[in-house]
N, CA, C and O atoms as a GROMACS GRO file, in nm:
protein
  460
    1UNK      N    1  10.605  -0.721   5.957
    1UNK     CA    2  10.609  -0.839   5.871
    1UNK      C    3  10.468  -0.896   5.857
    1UNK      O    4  10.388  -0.916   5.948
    2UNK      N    5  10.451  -0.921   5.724
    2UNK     CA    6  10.318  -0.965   5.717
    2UNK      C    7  10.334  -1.192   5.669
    2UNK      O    8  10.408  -1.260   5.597
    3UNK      N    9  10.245  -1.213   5.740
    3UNK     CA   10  10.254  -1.402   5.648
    3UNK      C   11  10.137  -1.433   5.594
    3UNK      O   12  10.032  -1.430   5.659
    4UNK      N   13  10.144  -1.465   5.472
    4UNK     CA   14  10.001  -1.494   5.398
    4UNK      C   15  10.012  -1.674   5.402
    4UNK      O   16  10.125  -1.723   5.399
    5UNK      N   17   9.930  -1.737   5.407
    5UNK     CA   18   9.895  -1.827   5.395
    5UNK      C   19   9.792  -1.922   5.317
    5UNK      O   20   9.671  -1.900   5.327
    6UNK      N   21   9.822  -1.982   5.273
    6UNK     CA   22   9.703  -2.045   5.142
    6UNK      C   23   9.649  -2.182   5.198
    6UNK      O   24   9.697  -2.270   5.268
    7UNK      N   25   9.540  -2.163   5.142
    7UNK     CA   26   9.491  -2.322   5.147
    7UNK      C   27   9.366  -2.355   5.057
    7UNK      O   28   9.309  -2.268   4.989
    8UNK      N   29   9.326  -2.495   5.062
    8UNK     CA   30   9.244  -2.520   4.967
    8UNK      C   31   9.313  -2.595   4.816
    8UNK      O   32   9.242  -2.591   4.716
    9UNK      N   33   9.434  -2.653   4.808
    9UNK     CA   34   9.484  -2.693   4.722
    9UNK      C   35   9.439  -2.834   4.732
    9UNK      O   36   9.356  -2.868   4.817
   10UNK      N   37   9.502  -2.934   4.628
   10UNK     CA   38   9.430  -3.071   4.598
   10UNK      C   39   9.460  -3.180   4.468
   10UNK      O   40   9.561  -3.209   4.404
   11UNK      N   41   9.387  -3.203   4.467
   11UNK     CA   42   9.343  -3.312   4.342
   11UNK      C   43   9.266  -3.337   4.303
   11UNK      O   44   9.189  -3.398   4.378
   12UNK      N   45   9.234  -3.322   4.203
   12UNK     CA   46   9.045  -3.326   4.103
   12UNK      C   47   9.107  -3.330   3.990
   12UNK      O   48   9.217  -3.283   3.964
   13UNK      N   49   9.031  -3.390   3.918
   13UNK     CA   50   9.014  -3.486   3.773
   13UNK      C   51   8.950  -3.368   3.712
   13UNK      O   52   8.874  -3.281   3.753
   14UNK      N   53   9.017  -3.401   3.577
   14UNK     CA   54   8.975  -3.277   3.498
   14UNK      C   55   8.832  -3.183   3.490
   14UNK      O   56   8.735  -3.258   3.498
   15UNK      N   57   8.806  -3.085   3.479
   15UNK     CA   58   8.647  -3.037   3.453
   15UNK      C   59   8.622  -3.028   3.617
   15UNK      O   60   8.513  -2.994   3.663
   16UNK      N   61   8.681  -3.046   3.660
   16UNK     CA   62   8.685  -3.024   3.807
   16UNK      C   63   8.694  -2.874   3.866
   16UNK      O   64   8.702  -2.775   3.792
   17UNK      N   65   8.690  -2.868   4.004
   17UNK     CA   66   8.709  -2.706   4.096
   17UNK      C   67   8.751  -2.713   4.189
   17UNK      O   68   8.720  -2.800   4.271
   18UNK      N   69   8.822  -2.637   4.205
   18UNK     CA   70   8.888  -2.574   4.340
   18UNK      C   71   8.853  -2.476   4.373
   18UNK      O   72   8.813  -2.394   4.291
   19UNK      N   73   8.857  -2.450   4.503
   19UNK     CA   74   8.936  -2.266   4.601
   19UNK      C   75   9.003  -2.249   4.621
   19UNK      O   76   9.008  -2.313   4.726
   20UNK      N   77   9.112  -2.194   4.611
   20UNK     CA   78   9.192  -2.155   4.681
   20UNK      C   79   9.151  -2.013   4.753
   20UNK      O   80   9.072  -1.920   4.733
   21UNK      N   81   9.260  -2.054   4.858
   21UNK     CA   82   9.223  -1.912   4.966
   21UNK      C   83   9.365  -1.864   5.013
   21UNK      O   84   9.469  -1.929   4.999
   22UNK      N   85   9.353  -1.728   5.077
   22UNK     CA   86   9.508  -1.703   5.110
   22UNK      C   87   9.439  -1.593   5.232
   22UNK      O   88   9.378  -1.488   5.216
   23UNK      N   89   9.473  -1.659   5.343
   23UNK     CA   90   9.493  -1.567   5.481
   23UNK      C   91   9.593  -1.494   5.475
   23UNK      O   92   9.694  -1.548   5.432
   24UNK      N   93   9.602  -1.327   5.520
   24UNK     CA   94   9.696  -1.233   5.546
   24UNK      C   95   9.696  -1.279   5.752
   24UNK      O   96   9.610  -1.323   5.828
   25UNK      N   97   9.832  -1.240   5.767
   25UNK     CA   98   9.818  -1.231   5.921
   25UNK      C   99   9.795  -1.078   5.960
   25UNK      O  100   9.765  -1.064   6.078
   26UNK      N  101   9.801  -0.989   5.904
   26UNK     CA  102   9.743  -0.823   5.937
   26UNK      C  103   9.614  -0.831   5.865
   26UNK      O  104   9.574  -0.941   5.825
   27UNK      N  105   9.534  -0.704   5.842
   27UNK     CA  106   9.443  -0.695   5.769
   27UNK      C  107   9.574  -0.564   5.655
   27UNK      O  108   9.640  -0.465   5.685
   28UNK      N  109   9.554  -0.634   5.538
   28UNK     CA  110   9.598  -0.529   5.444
   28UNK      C  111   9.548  -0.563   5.307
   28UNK      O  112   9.574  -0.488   5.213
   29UNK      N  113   9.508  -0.624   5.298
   29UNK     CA  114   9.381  -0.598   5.116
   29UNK      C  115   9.286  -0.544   5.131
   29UNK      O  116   9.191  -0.562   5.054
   30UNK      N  117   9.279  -0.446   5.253
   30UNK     CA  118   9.238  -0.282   5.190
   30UNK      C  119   9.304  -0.243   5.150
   30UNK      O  120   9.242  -0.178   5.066
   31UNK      N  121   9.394  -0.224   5.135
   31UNK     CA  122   9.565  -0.132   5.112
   31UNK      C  123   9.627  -0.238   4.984
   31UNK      O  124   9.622  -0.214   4.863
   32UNK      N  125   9.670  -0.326   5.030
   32UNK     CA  126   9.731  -0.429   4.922
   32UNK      C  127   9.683  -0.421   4.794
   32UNK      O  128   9.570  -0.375   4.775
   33UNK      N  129   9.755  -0.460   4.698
   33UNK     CA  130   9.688  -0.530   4.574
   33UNK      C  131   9.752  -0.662   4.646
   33UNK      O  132   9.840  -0.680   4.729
   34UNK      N  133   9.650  -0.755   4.562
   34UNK     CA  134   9.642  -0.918   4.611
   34UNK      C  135   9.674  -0.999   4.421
   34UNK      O  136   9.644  -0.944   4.315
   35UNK      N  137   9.730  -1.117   4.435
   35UNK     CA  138   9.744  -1.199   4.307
   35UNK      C  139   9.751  -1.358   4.365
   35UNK      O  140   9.744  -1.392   4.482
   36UNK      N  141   9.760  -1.404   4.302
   36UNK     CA  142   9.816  -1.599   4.264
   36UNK      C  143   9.887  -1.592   4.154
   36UNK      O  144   9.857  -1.531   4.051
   37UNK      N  145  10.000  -1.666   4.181
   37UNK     CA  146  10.065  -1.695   4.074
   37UNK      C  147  10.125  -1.889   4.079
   37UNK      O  148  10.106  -1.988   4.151
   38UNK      N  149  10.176  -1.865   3.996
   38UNK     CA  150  10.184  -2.032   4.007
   38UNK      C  151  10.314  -2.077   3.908
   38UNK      O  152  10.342  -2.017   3.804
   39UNK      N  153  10.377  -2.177   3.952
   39UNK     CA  154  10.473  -2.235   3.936
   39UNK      C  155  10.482  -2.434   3.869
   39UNK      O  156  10.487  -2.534   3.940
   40UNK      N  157  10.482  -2.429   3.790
   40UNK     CA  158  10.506  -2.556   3.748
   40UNK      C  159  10.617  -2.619   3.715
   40UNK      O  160  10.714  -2.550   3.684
   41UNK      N  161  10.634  -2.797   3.714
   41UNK     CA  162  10.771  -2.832   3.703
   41UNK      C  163  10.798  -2.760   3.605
   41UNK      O  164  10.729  -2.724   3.510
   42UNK      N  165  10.942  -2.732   3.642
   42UNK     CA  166  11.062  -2.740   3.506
   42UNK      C  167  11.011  -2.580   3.470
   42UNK      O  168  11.093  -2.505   3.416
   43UNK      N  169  10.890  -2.536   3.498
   43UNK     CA  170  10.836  -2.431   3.432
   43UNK      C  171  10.894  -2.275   3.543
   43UNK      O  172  10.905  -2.281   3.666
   44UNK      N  173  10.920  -2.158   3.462
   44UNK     CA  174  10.913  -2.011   3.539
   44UNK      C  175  10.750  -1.976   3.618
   44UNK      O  176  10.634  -1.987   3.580
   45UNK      N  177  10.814  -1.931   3.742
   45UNK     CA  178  10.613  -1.890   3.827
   45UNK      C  179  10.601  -1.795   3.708
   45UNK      O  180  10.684  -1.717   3.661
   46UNK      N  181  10.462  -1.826   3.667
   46UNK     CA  182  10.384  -1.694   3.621
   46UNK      C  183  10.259  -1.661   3.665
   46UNK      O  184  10.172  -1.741   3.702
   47UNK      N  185  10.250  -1.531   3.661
   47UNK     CA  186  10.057  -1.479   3.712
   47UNK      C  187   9.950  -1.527   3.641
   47UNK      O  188   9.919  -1.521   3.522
   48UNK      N  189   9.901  -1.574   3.734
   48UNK     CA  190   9.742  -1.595   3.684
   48UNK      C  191   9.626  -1.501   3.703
   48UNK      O  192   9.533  -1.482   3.625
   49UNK      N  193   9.658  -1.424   3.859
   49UNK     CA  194   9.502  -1.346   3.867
   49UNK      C  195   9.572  -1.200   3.943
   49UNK      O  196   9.672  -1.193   4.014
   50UNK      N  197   9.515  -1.131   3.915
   50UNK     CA  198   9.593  -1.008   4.025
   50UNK      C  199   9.441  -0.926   4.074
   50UNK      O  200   9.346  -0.934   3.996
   51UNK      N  201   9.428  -0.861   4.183
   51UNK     CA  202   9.303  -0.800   4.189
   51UNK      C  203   9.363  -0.646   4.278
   51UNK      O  204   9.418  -0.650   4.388
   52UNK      N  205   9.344  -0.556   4.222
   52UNK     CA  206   9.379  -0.418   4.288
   52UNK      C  207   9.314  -0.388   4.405
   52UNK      O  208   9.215  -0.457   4.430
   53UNK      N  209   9.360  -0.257   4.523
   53UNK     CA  210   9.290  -0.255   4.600
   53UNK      C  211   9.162  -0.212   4.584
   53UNK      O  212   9.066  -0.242   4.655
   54UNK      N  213   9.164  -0.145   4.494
   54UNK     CA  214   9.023  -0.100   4.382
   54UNK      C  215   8.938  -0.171   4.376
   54UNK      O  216   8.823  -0.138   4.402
   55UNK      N  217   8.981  -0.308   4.333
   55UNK     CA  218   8.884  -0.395   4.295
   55UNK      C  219   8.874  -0.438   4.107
   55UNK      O  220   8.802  -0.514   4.043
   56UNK      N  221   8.986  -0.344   4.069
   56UNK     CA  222   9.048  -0.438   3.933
   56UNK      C  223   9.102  -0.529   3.924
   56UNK      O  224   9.218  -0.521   3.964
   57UNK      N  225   9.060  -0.655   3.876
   57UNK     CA  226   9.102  -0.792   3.825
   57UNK      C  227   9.166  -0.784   3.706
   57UNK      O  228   9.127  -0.702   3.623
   58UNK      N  229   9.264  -0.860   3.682
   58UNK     CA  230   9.336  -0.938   3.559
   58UNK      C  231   9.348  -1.051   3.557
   58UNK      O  232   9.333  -1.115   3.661
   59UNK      N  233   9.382  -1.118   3.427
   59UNK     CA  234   9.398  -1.271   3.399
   59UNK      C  235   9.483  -1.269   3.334
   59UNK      O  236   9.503  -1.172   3.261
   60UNK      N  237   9.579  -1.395   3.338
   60UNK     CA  238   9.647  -1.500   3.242
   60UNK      C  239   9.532  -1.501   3.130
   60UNK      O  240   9.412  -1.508   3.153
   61UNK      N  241   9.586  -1.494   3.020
   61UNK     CA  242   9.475  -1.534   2.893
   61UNK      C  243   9.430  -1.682   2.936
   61UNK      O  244   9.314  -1.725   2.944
   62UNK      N  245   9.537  -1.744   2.957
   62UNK     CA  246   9.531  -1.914   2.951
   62UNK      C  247   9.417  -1.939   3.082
   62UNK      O  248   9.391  -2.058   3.098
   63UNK      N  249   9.339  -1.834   3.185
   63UNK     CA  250   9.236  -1.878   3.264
   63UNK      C  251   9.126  -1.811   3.304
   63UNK      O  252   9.056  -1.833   3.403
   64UNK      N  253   9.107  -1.680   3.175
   64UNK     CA  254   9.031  -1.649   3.155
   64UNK      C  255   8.877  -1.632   3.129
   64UNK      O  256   8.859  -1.592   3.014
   65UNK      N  257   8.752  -1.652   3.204
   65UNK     CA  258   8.622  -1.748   3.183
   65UNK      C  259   8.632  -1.824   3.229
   65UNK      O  260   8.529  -1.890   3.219
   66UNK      N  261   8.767  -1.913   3.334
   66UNK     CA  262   8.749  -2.025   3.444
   66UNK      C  263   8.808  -2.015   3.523
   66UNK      O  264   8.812  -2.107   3.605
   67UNK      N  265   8.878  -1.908   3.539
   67UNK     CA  266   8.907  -1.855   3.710
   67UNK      C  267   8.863  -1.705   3.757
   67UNK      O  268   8.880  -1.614   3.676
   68UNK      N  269   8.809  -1.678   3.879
   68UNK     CA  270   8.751  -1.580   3.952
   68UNK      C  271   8.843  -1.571   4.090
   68UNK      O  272   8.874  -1.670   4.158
   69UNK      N  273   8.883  -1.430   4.119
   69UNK     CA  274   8.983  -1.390   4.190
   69UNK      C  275   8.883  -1.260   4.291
   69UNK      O  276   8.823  -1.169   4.234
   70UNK      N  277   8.882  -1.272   4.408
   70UNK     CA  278   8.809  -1.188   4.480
   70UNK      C  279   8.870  -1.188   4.610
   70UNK      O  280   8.955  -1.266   4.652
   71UNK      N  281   8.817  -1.093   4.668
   71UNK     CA  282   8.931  -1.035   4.828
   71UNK      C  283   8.781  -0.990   4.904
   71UNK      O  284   8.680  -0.943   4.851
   72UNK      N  285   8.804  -1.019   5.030
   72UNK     CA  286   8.720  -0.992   5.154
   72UNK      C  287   8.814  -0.910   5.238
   72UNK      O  288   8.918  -0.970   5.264
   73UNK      N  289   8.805  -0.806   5.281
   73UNK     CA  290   8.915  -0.726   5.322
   73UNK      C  291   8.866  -0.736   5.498
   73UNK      O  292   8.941  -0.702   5.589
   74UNK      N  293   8.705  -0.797   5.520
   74UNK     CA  294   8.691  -0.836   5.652
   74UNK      C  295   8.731  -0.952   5.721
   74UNK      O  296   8.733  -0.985   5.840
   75UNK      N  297   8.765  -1.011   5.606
   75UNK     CA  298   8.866  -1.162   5.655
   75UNK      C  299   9.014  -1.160   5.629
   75UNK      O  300   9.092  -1.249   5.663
   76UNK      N  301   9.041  -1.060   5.572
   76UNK     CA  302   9.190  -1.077   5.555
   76UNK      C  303   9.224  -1.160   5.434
   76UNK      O  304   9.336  -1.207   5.413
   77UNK      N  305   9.131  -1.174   5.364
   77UNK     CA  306   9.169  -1.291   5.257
   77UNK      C  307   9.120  -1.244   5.087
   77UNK      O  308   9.033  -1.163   5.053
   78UNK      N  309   9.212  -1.330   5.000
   78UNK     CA  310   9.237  -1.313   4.868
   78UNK      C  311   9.207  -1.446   4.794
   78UNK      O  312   9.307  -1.503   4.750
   79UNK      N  313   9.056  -1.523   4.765
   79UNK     CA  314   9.093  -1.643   4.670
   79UNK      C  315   9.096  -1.629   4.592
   79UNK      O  316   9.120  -1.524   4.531
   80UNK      N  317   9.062  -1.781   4.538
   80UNK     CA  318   9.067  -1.826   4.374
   80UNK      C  319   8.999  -1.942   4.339
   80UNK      O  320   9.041  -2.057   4.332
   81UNK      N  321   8.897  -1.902   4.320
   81UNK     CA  322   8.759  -1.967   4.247
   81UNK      C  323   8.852  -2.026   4.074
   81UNK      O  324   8.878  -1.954   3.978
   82UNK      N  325   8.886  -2.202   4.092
   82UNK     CA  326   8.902  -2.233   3.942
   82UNK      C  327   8.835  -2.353   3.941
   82UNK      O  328   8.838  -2.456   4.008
   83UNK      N  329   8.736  -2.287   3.789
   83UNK     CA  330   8.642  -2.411   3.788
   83UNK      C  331   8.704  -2.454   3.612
   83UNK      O  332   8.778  -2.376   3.550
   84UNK      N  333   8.664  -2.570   3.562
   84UNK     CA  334   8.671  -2.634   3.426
   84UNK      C  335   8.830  -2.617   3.492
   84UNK      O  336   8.878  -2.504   3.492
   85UNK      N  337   8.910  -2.732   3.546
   85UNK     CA  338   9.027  -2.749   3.516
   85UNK      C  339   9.103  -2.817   3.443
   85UNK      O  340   9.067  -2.931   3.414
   86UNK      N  341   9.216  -2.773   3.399
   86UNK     CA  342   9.294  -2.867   3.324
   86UNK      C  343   9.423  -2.911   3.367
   86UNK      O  344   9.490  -2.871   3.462
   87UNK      N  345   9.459  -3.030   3.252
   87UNK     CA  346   9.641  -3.105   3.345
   87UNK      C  347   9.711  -2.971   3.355
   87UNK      O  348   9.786  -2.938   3.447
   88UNK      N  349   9.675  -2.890   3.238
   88UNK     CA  350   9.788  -2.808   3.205
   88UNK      C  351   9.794  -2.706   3.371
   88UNK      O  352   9.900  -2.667   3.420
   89UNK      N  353   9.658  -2.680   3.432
   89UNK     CA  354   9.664  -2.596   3.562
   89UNK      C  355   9.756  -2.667   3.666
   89UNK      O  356   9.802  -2.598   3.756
   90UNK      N  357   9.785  -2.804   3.658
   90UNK     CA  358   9.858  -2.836   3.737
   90UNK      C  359  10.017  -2.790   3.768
   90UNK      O  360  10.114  -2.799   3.693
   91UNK      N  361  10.010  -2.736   3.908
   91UNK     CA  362  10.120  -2.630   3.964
   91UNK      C  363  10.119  -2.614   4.041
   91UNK      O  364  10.009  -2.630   4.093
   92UNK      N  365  10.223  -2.570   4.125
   92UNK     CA  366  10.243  -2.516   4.311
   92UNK      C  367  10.161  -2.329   4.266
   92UNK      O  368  10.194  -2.240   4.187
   93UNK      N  369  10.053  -2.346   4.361
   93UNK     CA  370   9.966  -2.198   4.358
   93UNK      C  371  10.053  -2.093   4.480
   93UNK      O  372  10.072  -2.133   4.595
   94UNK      N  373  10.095  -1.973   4.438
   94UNK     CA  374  10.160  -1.862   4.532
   94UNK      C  375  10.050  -1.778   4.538
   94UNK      O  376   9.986  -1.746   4.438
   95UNK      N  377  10.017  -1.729   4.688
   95UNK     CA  378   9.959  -1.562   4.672
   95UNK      C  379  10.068  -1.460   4.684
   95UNK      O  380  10.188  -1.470   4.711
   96UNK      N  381   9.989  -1.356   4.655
   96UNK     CA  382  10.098  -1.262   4.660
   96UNK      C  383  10.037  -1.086   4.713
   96UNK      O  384   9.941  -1.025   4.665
   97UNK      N  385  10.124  -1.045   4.816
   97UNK     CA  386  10.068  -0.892   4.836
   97UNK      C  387  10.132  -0.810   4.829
   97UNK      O  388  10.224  -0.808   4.911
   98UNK      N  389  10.122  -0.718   4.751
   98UNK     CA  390  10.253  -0.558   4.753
   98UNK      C  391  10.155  -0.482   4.738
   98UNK      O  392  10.032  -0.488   4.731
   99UNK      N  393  10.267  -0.385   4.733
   99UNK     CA  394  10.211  -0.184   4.758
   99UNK      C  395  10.324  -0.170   4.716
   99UNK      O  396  10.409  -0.248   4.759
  100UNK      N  397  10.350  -0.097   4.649
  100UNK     CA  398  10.509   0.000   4.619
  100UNK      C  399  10.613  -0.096   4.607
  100UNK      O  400  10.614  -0.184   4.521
  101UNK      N  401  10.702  -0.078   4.696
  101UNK     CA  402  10.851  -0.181   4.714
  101UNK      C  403  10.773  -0.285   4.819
  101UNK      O  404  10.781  -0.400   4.776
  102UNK      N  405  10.725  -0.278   4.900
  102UNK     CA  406  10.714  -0.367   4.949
  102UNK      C  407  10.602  -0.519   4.901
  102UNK      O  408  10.507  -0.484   4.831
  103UNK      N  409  10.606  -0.640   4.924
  103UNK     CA  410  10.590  -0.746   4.858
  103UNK      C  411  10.605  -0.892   4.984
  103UNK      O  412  10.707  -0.912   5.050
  104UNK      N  413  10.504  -0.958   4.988
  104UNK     CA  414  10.468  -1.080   5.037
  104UNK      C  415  10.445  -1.231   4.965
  104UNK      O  416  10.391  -1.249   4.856
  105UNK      N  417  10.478  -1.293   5.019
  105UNK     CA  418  10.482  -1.424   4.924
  105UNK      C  419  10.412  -1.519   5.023
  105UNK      O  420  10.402  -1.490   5.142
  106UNK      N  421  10.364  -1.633   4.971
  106UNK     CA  422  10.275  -1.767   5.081
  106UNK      C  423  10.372  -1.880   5.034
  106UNK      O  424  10.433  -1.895   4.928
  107UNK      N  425  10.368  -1.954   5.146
  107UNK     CA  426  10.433  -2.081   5.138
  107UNK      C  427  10.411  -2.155   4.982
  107UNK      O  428  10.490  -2.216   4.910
  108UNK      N  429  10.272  -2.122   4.965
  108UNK     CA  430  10.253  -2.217   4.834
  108UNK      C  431  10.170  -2.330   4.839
  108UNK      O  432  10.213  -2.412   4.920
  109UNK      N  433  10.044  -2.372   4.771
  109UNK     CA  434   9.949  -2.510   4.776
  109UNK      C  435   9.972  -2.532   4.636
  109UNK      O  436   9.967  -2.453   4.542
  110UNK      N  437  10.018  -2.758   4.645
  110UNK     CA  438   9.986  -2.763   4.543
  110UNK      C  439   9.859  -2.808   4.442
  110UNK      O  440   9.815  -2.919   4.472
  111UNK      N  441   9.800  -2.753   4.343
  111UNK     CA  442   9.742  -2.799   4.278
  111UNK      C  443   9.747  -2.901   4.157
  111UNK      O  444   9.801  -2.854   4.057
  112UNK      N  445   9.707  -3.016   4.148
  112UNK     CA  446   9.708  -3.128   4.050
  112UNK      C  447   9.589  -3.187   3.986
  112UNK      O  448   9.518  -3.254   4.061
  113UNK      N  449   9.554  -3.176   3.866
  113UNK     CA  450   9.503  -3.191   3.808
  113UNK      C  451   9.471  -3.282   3.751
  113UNK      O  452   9.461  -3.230   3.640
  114UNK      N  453   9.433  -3.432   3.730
  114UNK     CA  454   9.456  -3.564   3.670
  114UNK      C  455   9.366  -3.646   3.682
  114UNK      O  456   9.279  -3.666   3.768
  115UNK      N  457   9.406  -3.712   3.549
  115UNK     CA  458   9.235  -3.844   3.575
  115UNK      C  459   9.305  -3.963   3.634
  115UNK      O  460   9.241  -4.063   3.665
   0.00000   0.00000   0.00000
């Protein structure tokens, strides 16, 4: 069993930045692909960043040019560099780790966005 853990969530006024970060309790983003995804009221979670064990990144169109997604595989960890934020980013942030069938989820940080 693996537990990922996040942190670095908050509150900042628009045009603002965050980190988020997500501790693995094994080392596996050598192996893993790593993501964030995120959840808003009333709203379905959807992906924002995914990064392969490769080292291929993807984006949400909607955070494209203001979020950066990178993995340290000597720390065990997967953030998320979001800078220029908006209300609309405001959401509970998930990491996430799979390989095949198997799949990890984090408690969840929330992020809020507001003047």
């Amino acid at each position: 069993q693996v537990q990922l853990v996040e942190s670095g969530g908050g509150s900042v006024q628009p045009g603002g930045s965050l980190r988020l970060s997500c501790a693995a309790s094994r080392s596996i983003f050598n192996i893993y692909h790593g993501g964030w995804y995120r959840q808003a009221p009333g709203k379905q979670r959807e992906l924002v960043a995914t990064i392969t064990s490769g080292g291929t990144t993807n984006y949400a169109d909607s955070v494209k040019g203001r979020f950066t997604i990178s993995r340290d595989n000597a720390k065990n960890t997967v953030s998320l560099q979001m800078n220029s934020l908006k209300p609309e980013d405001t959401a509970v942030y998930y990491c996430k780790a799979w390989l095949r069938s198997y799949d990890y989820w984090g408690q969840g940080t929330q992020v809020t966005v507001s003047s």
